[in-house]
N, CA, C and O atoms as a MOPAC input file, in Angstrom:
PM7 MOZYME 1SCF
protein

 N     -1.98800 1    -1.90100 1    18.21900 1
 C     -3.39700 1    -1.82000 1    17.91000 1
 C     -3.96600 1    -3.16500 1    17.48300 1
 O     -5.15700 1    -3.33700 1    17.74400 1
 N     -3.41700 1    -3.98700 1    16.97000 1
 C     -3.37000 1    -5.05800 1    16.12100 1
 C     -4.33400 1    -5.04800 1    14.71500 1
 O     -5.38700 1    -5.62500 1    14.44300 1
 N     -3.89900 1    -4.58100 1    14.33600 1
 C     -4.44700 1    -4.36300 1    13.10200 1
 C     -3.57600 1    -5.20100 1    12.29100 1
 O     -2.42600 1    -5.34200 1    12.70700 1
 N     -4.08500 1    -6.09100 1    10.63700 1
 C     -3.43800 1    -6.68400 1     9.92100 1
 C     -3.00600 1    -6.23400 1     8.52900 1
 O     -3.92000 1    -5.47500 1     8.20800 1
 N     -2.43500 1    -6.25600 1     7.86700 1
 C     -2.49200 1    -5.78900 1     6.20600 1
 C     -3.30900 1    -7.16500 1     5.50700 1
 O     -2.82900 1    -8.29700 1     5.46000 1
 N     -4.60200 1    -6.77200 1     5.00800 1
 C     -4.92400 1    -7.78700 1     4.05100 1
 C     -4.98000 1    -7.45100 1     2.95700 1
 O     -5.80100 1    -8.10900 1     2.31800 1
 N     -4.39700 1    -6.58900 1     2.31800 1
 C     -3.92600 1    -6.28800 1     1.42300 1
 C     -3.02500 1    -5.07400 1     1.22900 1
 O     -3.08800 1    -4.17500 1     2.06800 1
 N     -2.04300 1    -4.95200 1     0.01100 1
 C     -1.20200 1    -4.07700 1    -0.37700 1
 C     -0.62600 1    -3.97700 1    -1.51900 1
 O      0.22300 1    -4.80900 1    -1.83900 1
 N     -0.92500 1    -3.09200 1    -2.23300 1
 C     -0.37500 1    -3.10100 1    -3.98900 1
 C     -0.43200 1    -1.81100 1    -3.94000 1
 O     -0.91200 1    -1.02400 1    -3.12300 1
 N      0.32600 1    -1.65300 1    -5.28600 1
 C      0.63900 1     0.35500 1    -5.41400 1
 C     -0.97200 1     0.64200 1    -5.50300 1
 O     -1.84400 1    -0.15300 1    -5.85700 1
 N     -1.12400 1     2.04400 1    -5.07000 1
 C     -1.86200 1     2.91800 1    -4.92200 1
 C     -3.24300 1     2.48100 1    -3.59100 1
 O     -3.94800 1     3.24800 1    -2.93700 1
 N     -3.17400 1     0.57500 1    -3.60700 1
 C     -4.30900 1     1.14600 1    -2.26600 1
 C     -3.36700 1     0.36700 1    -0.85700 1
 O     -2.18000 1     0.04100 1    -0.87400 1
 N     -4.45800 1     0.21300 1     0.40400 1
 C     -4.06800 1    -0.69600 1     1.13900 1
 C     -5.38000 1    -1.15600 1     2.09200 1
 O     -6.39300 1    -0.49500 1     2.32200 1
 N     -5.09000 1    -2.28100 1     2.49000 1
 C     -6.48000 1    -3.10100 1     3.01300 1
 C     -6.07000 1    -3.28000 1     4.47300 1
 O     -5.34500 1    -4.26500 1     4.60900 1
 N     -6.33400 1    -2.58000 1     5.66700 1
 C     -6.06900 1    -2.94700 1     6.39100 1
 C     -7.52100 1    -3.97200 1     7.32300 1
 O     -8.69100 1    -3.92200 1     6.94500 1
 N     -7.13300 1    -4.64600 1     8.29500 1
 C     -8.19500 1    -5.00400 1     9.22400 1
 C     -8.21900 1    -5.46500 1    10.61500 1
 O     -7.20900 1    -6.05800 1    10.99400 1
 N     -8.98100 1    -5.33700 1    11.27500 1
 C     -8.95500 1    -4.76700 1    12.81900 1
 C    -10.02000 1    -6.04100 1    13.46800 1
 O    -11.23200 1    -5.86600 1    13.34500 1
 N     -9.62600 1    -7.01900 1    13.99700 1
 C    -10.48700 1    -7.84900 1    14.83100 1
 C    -10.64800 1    -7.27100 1    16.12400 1
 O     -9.61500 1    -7.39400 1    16.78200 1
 N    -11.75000 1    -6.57100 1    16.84600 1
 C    -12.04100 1    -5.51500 1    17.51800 1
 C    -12.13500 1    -6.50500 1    18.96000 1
 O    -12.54200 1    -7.65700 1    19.11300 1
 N    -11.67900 1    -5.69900 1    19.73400 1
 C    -11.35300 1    -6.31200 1    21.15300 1
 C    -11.68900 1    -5.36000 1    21.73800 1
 O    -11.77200 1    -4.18000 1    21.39700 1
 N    -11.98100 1    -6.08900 1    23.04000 1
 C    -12.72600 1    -4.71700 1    24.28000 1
 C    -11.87900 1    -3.78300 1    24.44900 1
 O    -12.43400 1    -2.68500 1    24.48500 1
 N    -10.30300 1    -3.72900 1    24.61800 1
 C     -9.87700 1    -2.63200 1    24.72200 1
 C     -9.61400 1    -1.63600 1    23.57900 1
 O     -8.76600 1    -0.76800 1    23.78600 1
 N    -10.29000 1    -1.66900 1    22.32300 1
 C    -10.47400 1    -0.46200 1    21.41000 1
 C    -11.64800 1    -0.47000 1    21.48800 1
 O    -12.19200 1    -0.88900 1    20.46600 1
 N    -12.55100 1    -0.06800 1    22.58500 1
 C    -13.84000 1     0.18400 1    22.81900 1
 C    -13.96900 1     1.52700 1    24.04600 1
 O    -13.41700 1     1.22100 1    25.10300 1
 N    -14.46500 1     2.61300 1    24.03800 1
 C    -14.52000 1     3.57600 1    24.30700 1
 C    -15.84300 1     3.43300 1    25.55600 1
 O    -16.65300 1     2.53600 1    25.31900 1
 N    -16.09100 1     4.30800 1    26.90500 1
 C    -16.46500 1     4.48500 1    27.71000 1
 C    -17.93800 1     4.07400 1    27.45600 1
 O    -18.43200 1     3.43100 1    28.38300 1
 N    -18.85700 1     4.34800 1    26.24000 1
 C    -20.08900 1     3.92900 1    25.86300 1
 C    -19.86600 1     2.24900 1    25.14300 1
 O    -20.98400 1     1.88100 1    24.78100 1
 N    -19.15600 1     1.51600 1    24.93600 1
 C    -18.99900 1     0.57900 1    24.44700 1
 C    -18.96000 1     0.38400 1    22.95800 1
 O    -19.40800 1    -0.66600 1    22.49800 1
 N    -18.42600 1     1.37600 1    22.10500 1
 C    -18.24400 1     1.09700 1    21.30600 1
 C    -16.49700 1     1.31300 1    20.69500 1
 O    -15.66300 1     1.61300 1    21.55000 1
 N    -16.05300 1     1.15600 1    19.30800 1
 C    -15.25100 1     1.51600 1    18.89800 1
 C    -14.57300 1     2.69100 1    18.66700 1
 O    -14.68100 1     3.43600 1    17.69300 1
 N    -13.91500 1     2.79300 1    19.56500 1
 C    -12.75000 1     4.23100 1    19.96300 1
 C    -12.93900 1     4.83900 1    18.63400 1
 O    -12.98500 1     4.01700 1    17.71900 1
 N    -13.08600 1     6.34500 1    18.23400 1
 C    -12.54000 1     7.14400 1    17.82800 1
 C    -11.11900 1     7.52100 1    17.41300 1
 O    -10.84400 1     8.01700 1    16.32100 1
 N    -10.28900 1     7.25600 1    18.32800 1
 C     -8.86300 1     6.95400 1    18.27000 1
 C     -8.57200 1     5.74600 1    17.48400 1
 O     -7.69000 1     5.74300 1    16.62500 1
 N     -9.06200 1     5.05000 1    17.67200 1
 C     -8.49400 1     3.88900 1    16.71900 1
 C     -9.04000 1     4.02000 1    15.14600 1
 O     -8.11800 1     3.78400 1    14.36500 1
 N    -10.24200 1     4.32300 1    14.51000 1
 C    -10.84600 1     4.72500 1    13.76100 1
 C     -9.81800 1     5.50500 1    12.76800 1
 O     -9.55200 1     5.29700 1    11.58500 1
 N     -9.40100 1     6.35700 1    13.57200 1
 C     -8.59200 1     7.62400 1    12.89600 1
 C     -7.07100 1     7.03300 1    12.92300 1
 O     -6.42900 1     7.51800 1    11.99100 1
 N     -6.49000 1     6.34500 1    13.52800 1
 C     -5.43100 1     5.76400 1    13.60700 1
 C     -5.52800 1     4.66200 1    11.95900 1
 O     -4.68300 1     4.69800 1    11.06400 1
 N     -6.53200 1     3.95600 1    11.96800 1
 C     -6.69100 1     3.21900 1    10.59000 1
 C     -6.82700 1     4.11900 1     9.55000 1
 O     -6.21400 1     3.82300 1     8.52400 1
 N     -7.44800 1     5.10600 1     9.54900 1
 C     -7.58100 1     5.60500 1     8.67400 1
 C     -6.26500 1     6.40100 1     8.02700 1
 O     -6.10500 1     6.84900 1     6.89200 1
 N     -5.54000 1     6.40200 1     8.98700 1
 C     -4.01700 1     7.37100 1     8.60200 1
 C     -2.98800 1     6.82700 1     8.32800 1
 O     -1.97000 1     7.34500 1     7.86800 1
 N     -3.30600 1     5.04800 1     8.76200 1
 C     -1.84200 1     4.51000 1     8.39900 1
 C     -2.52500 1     4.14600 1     7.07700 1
 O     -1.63000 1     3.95600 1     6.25300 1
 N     -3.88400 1     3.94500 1     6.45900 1
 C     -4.32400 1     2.96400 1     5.48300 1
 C     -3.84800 1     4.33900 1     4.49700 1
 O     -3.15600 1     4.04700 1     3.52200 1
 N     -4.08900 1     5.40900 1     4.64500 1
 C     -3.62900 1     6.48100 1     3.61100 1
 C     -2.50500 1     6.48900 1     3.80200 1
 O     -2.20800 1     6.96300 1     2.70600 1
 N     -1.68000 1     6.37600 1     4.22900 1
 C     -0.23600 1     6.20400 1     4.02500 1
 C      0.21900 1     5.09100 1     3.70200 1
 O      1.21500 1     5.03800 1     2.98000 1
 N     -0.31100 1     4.11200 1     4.09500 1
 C      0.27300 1     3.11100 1     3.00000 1
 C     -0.07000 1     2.68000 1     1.47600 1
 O      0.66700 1     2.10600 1     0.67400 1
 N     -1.45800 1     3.14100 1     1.30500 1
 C     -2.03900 1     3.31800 1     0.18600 1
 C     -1.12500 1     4.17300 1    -0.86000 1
 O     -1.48600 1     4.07400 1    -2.03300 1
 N     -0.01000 1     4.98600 1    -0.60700 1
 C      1.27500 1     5.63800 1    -1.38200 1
 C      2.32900 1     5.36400 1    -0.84200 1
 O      3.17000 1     6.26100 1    -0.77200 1
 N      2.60900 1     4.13100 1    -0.32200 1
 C      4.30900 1     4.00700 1    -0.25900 1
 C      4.04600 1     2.30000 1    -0.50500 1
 O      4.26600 1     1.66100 1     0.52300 1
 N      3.80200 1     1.82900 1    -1.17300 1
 C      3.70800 1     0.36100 1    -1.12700 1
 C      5.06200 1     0.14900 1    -1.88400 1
 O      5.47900 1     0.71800 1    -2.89300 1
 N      5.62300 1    -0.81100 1    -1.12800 1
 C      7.28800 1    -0.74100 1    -1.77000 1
 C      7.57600 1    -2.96300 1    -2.11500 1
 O      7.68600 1    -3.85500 1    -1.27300 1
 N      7.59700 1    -3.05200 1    -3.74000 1
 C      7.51300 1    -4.40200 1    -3.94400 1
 C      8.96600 1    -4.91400 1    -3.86000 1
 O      9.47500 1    -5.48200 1    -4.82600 1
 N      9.57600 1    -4.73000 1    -2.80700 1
 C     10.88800 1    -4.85900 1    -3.16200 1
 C     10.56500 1    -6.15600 1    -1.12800 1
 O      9.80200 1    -6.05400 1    -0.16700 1
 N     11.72700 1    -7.16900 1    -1.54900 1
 C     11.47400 1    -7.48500 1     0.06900 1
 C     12.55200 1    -7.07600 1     1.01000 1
 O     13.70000 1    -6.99600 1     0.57200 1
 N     12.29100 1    -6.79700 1     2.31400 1
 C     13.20500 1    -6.41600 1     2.72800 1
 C     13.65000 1    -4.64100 1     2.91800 1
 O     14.52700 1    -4.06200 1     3.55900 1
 N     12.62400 1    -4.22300 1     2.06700 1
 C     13.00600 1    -2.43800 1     2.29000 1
 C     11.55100 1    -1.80600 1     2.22200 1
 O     10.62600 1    -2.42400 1     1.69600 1
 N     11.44500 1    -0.96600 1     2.59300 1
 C     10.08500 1    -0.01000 1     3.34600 1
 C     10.20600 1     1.20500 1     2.37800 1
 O     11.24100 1     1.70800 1     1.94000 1
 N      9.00000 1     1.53900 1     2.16000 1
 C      8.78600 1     3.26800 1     2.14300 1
 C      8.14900 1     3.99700 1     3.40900 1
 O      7.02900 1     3.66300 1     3.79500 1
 N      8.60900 1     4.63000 1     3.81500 1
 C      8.10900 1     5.71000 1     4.34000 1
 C      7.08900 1     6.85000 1     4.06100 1
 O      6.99500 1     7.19600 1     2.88400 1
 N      6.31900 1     7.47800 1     4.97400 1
 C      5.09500 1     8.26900 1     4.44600 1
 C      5.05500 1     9.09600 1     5.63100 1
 O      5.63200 1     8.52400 1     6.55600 1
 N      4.49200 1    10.47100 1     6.02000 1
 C      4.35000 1    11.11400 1     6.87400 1
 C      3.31200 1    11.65600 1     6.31200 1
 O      3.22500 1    11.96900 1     5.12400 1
 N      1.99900 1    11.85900 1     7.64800 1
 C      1.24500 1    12.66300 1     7.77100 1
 C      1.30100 1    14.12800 1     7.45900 1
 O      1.97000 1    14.86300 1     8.18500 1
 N      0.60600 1    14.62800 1     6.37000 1
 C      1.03100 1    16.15300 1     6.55100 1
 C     -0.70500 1    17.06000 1     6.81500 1
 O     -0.78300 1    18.15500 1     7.37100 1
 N     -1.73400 1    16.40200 1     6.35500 1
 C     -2.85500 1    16.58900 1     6.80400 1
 C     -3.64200 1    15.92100 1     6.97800 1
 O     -2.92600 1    14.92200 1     7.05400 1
 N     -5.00700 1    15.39500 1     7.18600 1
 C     -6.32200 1    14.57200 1     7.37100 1
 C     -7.27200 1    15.15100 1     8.25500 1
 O     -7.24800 1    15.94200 1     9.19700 1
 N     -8.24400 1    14.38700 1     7.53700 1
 C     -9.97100 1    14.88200 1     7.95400 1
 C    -10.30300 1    13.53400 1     7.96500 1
 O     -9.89800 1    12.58300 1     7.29600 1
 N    -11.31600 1    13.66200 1     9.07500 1
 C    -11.88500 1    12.22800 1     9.44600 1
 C    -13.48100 1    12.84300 1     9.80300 1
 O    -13.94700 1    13.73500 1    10.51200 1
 N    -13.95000 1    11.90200 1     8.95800 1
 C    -15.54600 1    12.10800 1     9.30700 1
 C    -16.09900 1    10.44500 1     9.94100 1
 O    -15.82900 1     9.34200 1     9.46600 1
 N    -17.00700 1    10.80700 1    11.24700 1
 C    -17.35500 1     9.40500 1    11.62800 1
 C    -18.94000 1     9.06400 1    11.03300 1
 O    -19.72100 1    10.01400 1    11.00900 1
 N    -19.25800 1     8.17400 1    10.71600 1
 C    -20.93500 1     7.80300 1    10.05900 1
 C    -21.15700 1     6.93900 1    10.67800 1
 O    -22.37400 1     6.85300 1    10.51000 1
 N    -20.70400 1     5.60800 1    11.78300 1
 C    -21.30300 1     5.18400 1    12.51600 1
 C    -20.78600 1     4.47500 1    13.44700 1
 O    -19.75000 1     4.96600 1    13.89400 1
 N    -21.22500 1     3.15600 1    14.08300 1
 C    -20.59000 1     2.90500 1    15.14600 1
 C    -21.01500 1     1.66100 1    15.21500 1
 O    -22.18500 1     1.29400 1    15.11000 1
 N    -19.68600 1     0.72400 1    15.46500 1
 C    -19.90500 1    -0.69600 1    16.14500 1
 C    -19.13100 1    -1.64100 1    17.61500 1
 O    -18.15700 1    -1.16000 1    18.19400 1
 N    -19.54000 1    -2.53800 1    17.89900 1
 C    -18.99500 1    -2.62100 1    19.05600 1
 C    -18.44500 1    -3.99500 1    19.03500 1
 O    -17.65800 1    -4.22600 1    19.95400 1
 N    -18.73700 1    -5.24300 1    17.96700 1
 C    -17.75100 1    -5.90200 1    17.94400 1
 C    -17.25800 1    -6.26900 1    16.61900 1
 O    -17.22000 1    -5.47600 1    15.67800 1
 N    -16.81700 1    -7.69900 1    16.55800 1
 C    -16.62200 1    -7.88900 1    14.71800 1
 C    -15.55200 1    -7.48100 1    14.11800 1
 O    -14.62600 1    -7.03300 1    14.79400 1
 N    -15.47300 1    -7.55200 1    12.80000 1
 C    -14.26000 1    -7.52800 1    12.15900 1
 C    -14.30900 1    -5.96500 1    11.70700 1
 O    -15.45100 1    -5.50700 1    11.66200 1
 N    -13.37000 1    -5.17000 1    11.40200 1
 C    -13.41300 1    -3.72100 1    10.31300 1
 C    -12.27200 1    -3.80900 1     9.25200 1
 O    -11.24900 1    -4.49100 1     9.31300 1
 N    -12.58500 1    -3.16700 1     8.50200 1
 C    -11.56200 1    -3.02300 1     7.15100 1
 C    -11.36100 1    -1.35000 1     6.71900 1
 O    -12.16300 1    -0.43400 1     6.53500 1
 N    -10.63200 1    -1.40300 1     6.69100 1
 C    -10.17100 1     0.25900 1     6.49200 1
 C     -9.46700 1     0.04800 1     4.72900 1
 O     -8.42500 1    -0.55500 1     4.46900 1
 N    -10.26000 1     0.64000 1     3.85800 1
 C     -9.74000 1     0.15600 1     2.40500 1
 C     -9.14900 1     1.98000 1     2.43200 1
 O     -9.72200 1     2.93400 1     2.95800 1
 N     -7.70400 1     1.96200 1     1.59200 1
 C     -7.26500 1     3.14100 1     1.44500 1
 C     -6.88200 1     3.55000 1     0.46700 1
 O     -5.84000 1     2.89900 1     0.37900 1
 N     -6.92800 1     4.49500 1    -0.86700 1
 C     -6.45000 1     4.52500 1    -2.25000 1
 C     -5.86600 1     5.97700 1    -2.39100 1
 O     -6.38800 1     7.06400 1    -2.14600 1
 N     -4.64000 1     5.65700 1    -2.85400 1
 C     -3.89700 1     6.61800 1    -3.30100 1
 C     -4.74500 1     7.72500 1    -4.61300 1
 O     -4.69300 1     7.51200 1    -5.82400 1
 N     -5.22400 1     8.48400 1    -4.17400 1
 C     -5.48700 1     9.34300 1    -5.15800 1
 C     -5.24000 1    10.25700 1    -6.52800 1
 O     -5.83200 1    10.36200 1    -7.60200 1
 N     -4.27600 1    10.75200 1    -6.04100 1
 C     -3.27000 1    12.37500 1    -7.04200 1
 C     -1.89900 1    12.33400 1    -6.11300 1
 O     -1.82900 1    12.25500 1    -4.88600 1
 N     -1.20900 1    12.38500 1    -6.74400 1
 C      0.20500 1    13.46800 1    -6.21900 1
 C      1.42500 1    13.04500 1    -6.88400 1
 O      1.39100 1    11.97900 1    -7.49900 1
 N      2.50400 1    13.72700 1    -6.85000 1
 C      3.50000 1    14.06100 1    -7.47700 1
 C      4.66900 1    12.84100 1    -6.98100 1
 O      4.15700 1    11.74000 1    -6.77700 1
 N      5.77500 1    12.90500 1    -6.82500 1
 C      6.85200 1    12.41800 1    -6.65900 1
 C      7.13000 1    12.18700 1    -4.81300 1
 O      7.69900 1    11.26000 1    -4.23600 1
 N      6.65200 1    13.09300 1    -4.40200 1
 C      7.01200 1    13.03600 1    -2.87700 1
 C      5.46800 1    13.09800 1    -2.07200 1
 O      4.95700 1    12.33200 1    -1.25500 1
 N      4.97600 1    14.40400 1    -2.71900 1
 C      3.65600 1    14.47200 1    -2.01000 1
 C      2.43700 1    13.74600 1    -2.70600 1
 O      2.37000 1    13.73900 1    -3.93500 1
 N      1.50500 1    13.15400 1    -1.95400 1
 C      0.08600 1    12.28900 1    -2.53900 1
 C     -0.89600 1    12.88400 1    -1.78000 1
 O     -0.56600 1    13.87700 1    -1.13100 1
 N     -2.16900 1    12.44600 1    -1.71500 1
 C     -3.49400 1    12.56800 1    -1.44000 1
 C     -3.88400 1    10.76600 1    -1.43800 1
 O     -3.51100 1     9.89100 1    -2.21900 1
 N     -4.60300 1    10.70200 1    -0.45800 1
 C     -5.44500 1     9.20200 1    -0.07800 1
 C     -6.80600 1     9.86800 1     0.34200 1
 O     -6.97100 1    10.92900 1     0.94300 1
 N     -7.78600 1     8.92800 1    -0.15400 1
 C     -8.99900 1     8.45000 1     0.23600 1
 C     -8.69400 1     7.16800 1     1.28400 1
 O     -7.64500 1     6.54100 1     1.43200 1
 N    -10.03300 1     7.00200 1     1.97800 1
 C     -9.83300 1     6.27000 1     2.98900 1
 C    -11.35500 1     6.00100 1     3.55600 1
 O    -11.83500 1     6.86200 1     4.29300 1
 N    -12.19000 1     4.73600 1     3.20800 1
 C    -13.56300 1     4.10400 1     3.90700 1
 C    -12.84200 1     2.90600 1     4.64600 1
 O    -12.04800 1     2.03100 1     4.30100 1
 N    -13.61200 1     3.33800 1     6.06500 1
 C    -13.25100 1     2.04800 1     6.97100 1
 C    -14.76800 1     1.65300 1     7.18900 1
 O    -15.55400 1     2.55100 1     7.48900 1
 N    -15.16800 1     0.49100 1     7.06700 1
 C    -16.50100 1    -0.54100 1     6.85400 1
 C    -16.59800 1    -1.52800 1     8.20800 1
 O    -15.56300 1    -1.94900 1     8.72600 1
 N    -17.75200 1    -1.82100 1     8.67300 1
 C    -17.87600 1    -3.21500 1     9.55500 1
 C    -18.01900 1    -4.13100 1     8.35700 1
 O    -18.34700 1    -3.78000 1     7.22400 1
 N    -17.66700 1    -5.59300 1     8.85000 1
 C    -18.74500 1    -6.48200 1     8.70500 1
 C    -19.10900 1    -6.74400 1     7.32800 1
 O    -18.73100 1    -7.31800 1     6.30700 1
 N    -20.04500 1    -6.02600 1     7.82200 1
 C    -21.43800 1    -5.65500 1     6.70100 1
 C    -21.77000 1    -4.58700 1     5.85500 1
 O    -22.75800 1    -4.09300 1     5.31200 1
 N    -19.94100 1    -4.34000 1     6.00400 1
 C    -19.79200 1    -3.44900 1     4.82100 1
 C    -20.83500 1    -2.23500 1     5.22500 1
 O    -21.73600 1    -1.95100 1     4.43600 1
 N    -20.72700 1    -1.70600 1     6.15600 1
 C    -21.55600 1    -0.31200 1     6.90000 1
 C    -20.28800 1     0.57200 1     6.96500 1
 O    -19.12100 1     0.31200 1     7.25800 1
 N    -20.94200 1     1.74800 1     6.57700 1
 C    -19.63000 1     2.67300 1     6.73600 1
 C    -19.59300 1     2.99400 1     7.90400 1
 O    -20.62200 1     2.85100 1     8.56500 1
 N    -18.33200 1     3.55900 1     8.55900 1
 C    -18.06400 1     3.87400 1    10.24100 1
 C    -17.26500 1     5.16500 1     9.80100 1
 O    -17.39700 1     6.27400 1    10.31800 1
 N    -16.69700 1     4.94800 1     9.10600 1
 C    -15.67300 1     6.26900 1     9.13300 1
 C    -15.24800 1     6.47100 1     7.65600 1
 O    -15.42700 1     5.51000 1     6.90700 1
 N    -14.57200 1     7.88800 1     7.01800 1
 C    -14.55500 1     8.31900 1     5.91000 1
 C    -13.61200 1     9.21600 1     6.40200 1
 O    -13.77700 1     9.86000 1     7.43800 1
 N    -12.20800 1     9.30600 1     5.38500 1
 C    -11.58200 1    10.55900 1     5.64000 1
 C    -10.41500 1    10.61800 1     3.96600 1
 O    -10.38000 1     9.87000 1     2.98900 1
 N     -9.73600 1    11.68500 1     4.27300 1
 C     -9.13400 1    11.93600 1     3.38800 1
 C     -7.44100 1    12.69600 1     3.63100 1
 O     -7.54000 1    13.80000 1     4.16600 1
 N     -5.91200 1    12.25500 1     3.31300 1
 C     -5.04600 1    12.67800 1     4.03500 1
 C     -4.32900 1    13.01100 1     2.93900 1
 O     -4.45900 1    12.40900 1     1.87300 1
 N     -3.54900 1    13.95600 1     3.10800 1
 C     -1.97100 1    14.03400 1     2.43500 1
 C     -0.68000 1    13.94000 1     3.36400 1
 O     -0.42700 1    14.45600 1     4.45200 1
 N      0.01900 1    13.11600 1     2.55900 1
 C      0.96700 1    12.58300 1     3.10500 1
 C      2.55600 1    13.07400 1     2.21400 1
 O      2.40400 1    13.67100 1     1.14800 1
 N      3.73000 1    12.84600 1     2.61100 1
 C      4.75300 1    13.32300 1     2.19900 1
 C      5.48600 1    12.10700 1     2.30700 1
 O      5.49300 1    11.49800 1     3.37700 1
 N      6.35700 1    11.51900 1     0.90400 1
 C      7.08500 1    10.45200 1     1.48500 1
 C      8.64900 1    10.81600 1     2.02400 1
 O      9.27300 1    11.68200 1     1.41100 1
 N      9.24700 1    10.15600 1     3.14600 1
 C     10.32400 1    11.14800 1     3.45700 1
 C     11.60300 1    10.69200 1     2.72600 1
 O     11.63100 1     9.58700 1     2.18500 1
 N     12.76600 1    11.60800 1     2.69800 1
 C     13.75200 1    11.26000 1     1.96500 1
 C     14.11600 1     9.56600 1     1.83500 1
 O     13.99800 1     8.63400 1     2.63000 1
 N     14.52100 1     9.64700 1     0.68700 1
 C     15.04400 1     8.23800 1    -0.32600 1
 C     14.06700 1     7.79100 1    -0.38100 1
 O     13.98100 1     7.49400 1    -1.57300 1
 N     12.35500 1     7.22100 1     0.51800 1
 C     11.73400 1     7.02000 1    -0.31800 1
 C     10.49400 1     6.82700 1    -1.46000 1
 O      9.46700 1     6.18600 1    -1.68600 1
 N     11.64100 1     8.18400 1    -2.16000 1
 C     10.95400 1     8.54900 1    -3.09600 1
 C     10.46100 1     7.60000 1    -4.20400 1
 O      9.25000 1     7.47000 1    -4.38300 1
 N     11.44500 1     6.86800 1    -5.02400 1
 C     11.10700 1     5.73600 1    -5.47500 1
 C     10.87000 1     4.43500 1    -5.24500 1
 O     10.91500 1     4.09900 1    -4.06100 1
 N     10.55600 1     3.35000 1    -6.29200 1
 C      9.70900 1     2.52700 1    -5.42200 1
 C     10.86100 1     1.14600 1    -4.32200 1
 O     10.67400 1     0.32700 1    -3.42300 1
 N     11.96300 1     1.63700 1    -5.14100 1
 C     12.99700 1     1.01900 1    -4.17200 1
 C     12.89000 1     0.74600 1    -2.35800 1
 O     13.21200 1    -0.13700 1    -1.56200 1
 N     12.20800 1     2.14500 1    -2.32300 1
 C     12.82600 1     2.55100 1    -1.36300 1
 C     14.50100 1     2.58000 1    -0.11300 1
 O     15.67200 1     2.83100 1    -0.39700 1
 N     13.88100 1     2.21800 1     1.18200 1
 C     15.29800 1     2.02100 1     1.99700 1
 C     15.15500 1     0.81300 1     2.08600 1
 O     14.26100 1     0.14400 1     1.56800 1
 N     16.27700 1     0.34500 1     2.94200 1
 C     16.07900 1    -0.96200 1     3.87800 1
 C     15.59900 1    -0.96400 1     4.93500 1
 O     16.02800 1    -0.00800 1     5.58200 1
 N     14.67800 1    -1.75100 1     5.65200 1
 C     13.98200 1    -1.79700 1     6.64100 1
 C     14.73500 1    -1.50800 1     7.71100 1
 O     14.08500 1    -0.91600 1     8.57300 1
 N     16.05300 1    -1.73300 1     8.03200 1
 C     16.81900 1    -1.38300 1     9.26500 1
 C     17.31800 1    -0.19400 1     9.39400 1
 O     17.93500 1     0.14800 1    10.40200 1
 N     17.09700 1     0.60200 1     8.33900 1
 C     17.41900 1     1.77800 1     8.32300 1
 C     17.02700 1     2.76000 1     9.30300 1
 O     17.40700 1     3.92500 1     9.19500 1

């Protein structure tokens, strides 16, 4: 997709998307698919941020809602994502993805499950 992390610390994550013609949809704007794709990894990483180097947490989708509010066709986007509520394995994320100019495009909200081992902030090793 090429999307970047510009940011990552426990509970949020900053992703961002320098938009290219091919995440642009039949009317010329920004896919839907991709929209919702940011929005699901930024809630999942927004609860597994792991400060360790060299080892990952893991996160799985277990629900999300995506609402769209508008639409752009080139430029930069940022998908900001914050860990909300949850327990030891299971969380809740918020999730605004913005142009630019800080215009909202999309809004959603996910729960996610982190998968075995990691549970704490250790997590695994990346080659795992």
């Amino acid at each position: 997709m090429g999307f970047e992390f510009l940011e990552w610390e426990p509970e949020r994550a900053v992703l961002g998307l320098e938009i290219q013609d091919w995440h642009l949809n039949l009317a010329g704007v920004l896919h839907g698919g991709i929209l919702a794709s940011l929005l699901d990894i930024a809630g999942a990483a927004a609860g597994s941020y792991c400060p360790y180097p060299g080892r990952i947490r893991k996160a799985i989708t277990l629900s999300m809602t995506t609402t769209f509010t508008g639409q752009v066709s080139e430029g930069h986007v940022r998908a900001v994502g914050r860990r909300r509520a949850g327990g030891s394995r299971i969380f809740n994320s918020s999730v605004d993805i913005v142009d630019s100019h800080d215009r909202l495009l999309a809004m959603g909200e996910g729960t996610y499950r982190l998968r075995s081992g990691c549970e704490g902030p250790e997590g695994l090793p990346i080659d795992e």
